[in-house]
C-alpha positions in Angstrom: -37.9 11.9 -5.8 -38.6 11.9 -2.1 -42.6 12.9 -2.2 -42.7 10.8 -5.4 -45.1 8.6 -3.1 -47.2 11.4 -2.8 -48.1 11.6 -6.5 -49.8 8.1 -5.7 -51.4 7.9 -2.3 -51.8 10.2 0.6 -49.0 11.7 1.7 -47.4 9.8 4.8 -45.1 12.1 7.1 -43.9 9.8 9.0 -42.6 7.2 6.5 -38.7 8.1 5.5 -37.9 8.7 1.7 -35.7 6.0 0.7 -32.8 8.3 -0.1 -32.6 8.7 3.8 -32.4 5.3 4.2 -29.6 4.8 1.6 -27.6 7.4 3.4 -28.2 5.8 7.0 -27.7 2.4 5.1 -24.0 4.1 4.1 -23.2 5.7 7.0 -23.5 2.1 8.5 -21.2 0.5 6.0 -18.3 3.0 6.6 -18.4 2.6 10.6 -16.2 -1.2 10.5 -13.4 0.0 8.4 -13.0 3.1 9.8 -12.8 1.5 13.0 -10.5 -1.2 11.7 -8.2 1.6 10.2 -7.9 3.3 13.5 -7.2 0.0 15.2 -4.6 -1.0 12.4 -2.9 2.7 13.4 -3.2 2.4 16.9 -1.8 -1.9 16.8 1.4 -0.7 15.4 2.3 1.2 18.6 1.5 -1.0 21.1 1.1 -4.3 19.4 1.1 -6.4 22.7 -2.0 -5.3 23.8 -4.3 -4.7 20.0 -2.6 -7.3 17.7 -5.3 -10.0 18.7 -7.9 -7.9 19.1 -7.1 -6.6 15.7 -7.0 -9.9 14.3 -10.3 -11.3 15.7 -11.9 -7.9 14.2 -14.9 -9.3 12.9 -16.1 -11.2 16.3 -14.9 -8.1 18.8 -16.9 -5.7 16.2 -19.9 -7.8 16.5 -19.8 -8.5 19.9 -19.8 -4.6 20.6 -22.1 -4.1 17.8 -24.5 -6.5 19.7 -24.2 -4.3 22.8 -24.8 -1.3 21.1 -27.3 -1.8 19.0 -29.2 -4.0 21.6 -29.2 -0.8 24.3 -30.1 1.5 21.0 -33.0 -0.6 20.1 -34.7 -0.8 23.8 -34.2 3.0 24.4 -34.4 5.0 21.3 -36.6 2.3 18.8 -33.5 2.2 16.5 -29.9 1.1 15.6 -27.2 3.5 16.2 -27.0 5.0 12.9 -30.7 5.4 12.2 -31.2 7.4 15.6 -29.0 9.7 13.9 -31.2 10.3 11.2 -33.9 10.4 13.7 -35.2 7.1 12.5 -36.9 3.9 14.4 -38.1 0.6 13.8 -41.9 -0.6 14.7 -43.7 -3.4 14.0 -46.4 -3.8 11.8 -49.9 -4.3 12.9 -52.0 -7.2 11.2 -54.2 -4.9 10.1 -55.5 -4.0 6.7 -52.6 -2.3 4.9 -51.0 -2.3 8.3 -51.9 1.8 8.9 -54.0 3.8 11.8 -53.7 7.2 10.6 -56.0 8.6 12.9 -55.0 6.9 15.7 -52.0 8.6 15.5 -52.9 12.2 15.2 -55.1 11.4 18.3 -53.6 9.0 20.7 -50.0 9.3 19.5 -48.7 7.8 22.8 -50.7 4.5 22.9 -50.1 3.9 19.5 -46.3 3.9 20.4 -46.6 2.3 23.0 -48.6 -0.7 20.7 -45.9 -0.2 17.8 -43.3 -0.2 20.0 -40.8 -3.3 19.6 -41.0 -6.4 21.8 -38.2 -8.8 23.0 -38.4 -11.0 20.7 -38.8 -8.5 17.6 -35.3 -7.0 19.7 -33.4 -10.2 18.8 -34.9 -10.5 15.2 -33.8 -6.9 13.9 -30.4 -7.7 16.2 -30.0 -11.2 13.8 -30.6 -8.9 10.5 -28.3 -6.2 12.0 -25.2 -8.1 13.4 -25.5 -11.6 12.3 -26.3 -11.3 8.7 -23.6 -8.7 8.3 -20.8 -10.5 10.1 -22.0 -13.7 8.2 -21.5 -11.8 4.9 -17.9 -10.5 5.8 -16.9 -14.1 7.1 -18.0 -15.1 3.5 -16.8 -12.4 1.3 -13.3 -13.4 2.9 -13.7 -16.8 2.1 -14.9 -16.7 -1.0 -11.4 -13.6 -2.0 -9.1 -16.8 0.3 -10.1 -20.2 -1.5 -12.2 -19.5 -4.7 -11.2 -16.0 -6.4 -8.0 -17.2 -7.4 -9.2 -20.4 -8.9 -12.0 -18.3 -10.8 -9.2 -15.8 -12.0 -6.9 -18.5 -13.2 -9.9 -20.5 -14.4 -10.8 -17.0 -16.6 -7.3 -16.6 -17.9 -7.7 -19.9 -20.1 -5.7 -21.8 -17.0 -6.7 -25.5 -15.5 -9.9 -25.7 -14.0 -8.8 -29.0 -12.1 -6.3 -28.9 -8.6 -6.0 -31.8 -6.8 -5.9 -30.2 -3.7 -9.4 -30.1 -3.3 -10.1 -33.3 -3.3 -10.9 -35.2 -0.2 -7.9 -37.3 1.6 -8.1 -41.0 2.1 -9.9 -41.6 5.4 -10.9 -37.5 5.7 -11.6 -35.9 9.3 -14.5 -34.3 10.0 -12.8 -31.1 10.2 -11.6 -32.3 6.2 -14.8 -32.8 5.3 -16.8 -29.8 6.6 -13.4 -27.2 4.8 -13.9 -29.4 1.8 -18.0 -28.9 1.6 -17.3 -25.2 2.8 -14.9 -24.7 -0.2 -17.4 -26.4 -2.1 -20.1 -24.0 -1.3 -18.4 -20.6 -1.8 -16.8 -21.7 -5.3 -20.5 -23.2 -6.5 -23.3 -21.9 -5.1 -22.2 -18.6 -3.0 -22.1 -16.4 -6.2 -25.8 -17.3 -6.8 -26.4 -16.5 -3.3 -24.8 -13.7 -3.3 -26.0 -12.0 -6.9 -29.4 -13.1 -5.0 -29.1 -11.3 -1.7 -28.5 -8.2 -3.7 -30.9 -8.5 -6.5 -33.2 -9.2 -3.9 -32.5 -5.9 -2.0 -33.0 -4.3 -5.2 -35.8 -5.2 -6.2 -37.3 -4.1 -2.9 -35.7 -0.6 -2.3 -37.5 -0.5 -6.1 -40.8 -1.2 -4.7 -40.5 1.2 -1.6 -39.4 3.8 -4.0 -43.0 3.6 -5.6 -45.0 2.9 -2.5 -45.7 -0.4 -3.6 -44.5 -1.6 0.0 -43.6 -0.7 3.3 -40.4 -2.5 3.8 -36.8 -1.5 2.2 -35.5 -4.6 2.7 -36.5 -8.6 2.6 -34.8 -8.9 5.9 -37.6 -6.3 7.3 -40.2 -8.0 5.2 -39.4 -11.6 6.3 -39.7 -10.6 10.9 -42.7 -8.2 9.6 -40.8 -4.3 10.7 -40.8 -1.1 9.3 -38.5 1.6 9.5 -40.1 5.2 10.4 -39.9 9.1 11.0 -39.3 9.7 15.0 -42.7 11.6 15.8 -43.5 14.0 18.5 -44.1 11.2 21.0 -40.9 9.2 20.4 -39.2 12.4 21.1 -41.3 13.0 24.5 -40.6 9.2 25.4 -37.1 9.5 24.7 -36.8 13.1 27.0 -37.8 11.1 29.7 -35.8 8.2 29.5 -32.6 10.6 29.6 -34.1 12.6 31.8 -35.9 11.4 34.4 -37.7 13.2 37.3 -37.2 12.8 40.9 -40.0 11.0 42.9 -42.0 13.9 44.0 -41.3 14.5 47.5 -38.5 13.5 47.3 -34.7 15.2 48.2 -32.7 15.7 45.2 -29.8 15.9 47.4 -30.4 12.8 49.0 -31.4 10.4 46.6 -29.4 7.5 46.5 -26.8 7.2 43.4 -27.4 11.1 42.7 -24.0 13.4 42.2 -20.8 12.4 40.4 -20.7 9.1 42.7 -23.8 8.3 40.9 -23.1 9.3 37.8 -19.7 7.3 38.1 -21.5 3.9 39.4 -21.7 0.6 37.2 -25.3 0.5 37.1 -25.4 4.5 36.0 -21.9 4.4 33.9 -23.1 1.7 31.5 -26.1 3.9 30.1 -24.4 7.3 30.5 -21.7 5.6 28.1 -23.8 4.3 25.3 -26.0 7.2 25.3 -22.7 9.5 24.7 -22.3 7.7 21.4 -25.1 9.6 19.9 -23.0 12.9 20.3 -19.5 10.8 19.4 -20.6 10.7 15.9 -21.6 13.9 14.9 -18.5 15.0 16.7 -16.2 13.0 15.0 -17.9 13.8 11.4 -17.4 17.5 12.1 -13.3 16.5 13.7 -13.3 15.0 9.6 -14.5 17.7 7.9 -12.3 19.9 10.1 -9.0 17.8 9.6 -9.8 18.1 5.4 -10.4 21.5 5.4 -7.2 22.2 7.1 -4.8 20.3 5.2 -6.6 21.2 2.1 -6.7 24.9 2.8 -3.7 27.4 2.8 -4.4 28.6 6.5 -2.0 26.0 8.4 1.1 26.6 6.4 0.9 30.8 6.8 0.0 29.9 10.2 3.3 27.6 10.4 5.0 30.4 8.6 4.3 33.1 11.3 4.9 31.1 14.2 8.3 30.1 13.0 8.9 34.3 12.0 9.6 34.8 16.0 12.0 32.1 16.5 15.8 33.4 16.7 18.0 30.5 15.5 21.8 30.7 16.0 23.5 30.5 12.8 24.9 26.9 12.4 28.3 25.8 13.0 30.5 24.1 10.0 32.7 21.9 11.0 36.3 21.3 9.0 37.0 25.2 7.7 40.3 26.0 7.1 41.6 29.3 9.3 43.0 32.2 7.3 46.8 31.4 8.2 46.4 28.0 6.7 44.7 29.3 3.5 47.3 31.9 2.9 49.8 29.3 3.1 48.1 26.9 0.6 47.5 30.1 -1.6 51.4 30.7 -1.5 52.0 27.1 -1.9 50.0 26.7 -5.4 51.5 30.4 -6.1 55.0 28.7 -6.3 54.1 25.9 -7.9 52.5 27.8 -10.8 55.5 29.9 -11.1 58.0 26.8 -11.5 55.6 25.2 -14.3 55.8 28.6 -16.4 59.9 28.5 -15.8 59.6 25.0 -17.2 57.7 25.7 -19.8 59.8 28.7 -20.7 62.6 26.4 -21.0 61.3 23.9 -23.1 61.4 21.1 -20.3 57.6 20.3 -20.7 58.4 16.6 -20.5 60.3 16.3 -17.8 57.4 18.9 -16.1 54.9 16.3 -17.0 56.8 13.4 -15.6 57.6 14.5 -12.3 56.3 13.4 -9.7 53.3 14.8 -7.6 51.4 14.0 -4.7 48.1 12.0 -5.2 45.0 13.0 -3.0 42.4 10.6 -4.1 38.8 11.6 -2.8 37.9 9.0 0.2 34.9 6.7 0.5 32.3 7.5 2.8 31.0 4.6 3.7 34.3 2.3 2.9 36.9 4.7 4.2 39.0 3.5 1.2 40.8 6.1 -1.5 39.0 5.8 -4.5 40.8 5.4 -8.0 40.0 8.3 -10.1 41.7 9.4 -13.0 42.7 13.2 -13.5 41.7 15.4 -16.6 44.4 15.5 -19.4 46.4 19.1 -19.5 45.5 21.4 -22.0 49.0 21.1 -22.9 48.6 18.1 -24.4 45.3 17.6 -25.9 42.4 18.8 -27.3 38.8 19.8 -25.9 37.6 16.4 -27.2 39.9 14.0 -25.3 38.7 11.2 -22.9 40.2 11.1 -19.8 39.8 7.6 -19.5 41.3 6.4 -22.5 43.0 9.5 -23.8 41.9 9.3 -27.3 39.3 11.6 -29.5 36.2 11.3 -27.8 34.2 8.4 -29.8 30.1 9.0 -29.2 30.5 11.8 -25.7 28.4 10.9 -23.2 27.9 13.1 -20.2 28.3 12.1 -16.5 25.9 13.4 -13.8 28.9 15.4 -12.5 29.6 17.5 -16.2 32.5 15.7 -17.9 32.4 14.2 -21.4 33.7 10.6 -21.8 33.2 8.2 -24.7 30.5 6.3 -24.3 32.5 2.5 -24.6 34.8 3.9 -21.5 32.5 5.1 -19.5 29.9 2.5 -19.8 32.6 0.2 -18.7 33.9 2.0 -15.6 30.5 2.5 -13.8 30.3 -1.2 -14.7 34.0 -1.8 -12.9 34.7 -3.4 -16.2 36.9 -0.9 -17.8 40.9 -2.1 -18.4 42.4 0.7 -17.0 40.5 0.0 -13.9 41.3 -3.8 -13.8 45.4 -3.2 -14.8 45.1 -0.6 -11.3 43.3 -3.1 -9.1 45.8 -5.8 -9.9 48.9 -3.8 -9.6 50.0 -3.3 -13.1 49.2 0.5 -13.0 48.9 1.4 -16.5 48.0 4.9 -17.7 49.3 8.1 -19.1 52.6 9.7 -18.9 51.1 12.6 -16.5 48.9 10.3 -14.2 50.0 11.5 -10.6 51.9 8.9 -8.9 50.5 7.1 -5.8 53.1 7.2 -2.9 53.1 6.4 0.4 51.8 3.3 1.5 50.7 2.4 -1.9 53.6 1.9 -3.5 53.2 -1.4 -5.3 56.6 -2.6 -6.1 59.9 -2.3 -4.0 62.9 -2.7 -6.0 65.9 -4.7 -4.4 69.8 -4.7 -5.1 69.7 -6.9 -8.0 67.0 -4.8 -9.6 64.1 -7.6 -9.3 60.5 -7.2 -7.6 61.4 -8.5 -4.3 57.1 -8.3 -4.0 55.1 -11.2 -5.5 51.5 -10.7 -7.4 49.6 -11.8 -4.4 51.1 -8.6 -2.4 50.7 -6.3 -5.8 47.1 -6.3 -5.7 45.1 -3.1 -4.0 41.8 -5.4 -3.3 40.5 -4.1 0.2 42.6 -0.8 0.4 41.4 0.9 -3.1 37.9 1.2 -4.6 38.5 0.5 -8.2 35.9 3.6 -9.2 32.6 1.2 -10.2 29.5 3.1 -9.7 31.5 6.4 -9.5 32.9 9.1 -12.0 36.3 8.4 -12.9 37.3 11.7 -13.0 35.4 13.4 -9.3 34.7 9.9 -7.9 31.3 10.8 -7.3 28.1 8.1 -7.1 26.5 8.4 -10.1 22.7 7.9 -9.8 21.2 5.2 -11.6 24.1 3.7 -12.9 24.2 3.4 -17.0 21.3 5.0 -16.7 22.1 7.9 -15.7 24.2 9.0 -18.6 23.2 11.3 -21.3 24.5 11.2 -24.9 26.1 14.5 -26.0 26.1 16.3 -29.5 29.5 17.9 -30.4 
């Protein structure tokens, strides 16, 4: 497709296929967001000095964009982007079919020199190359602000009236111009738009087929053409980088030469632009570079070996238990399981399960508050398929995050802080089985006087604000269950 021309006419060297213009064309495109992105990154670290800058976007990228492309026109014949492609911009001669082909194999120089842009033709090509772009992204914003919305509610079958746009009694003439300005972007901005592309369509067509020299109406309407850098443009462009000292002339004392030249406003301002033509390039291949090394596997074993070397001290756990205290808690529970099996032996196993133990209810971590559980029935006493909420046959089990089996009514009800036996607790009426381990302590809900009457009244009885009544937590480890209800699973038995 690129000498598809040549099939045609005579082969033209110079002139650039339009799949190069495309990709210049692109490469053009992705410069303001990526710029804006960087700015949005760099805004939210020091958002004194970028948040206006990054909210008046549009007219600081324009302005700099003007600068640019103004010094990039005047030097190298091109914008930015198309000197990267080793393109330029000359105008065409009013002659017939606009070409000297032998003029330039023999006087290439001259007939640079004659293509070679003016002032004027400067400030056109700077119009179709900052002002009709910033124009278009001033609209486009508009037109997604004030009339999207009304043409996506007027598409889903809604009102195609709002009384909001109508003028005021007595408007302004700031009213009136936002009224006509809505006006235009809601009626006639989607022609003009489906125009301004059809348009370019129809002319990158054309250039396709050689049937004209210009890629795009703006080029056609101030008369330039967009061509191949030949061997003159390069020889032109050596010299203006490079220039050569007078002849007789001392290097050494020429005024402005060394870094104190180099570093002088008149000398910095070019030295700076022209370093833009290796910033791009550069920062493509920094891209590249960055994708290749978070897509590839060489960072992490390179992570992996760096961290091989590193001799860590083993970390310290706070709250172990020495060895003295363990062997004492070991003898402890040994005792106690010895006077349960003498109990048992004797056929006390009531009195066993109604004496009294001490209750050490997990604590809240972020509360600081005990937190009611309720413990797991003895074997004793019940079956494998007991509830140790409501101590009966387990009625459709449902599992907890933490392992145990509850019916599903019960615990449904507790991680909803709904469940009676919750309630009764919370209010002081501490209701429950025969073997629930009594609370002592501080705790201890009713005080009996001489007469044998509370002496407390319901008020005091309550455990709001020193007990968590369980909701949102197992009732039998007083672990957070995650998810809530939802995070229960139904169990076959």
């Amino acid at each position: 497709m690129e000498y598809l021309p040549s099939l045609q006419q005579e082969f033209d060297e110079h002139k650039p296929s339009l799949f190069e213009l495309l990709a210049e064309q692109q490469l053009s495109d992705l410069l303001p967001p990526s710029i804006r992105y960087l700015l949005a990154v760099a805004t939210h670290r020091h958002p004194r000095y970028l948040l206006r800058i990054l909210n008046s976007y549009d007219e600081v990228y324009a302005l700099l964009s003007l600068v640019v492309e103004r010094y990039y026109l005047r030097t190298f014949g091109g914008s930015f982007t198309e000197n990267f492609y080793s393109l330029k911009r000359e105008r065409v001669l009013r002659t017939k079919n606009g070409e000297i082909p032998r003029a330039q194999v023999g006087a290439g120089d001259p007939v640079r020199d004659a293509l070679k842009l003016r002032s004027a033709d400067v400030w056109k090509n700077l119009l179709i190359m900052v002002g009709i772009p910033y124009l278009k992204r001033k609209l486009d914003e508009g037109y997604d602000i004030h009339a999207a919305p009304q043409a996506s509610l007027v598409m889903g079958g809604g009102p195609r009236y709002n009384p909001s746009d109508d003028l005021p009694h007595n408007p302004t003439i700031r009213q009136r111009i936002f009224h006509y300005y809505k006006w235009f972007l809601r009626s006639v901005y989607p022609s003009v738009n489906a125009a301004y592309y059809f348009s370019i369509l129809a002319f990158n067509l054309a250039y396709l087929f050689d049937n004209t020299k210009y890629s795009s109406p703006f080029l056609w309407l101030i008369g330039t053409r967009i061509r191949r850098l030949g061997a003159a443009d390069h020889r032109a462009i050596a010299a203006v980088l490079d220039p050569k000292p007078a002849p007789g002339g001392n290097r050494s004392q020429r005024p402005g030469s060394g870094l104190m030249g180099l570093l002088s406003p008149q000398n910095m301002y070019p030295q700076l632009l022209t370093s833009l033509r290796y910033f791009l390039p550069a920062s493509i291949f920094a891209l590249k570079f960055l994708e290749w090394w978070h897509a590839s596997d060489f960072s992490r074993q390179l992570a992996r070996k760096a961290t091989e070397v590193l001799d860590l001290p083993a970390p310290v756990v706070s709250g172990l238990t020495s060895p003295a205290e363990r062997r004492k808690s070991g003898q402890e529970e040994k005792e106690k399981k010895q006077a349960e099996q003498e109990k048992k032996a004797s056929g006390d196993l009531k009195s066993a399960l109604k004496s009294p133990r001490r209750h050490q209810p997990p604590i809240s971590a972020t509360s600081y508050l005990p937190i009611f559980t309720v413990p797991l029935p003895p074997a004793e006493t019940s079956s494998a398929n007991t509830c140790p909420v409501c101590l009966n046959t387990l009625v459709n089990p449902t599992a907890c995050q933490t392992g145990y089996v509850f019916c599903y009514v019960c615990i449904f009800h507790w991680l909803n802080g709904e469940h009676q036996r919750q309630l009764d607790f919370m209010n002081g009426e501490g209701a429950g089985a025969p073997w629930e381990e009594e609370i002592t302590g501080d705790d201890e809900i009713t005080k009996k006087s001489s007469d044998g009457q509370d002496s407390d009244d319901k008020s005091s009885r309550k455990r709001g604000g020193k007990w968590e009544s369980g909701k949102g937590r197992c009732p039998v480890t007083g672990r957070r269950v995650l998810g809530g209800t939802d995070g229960l699973r139904r169990v076959l038995i």
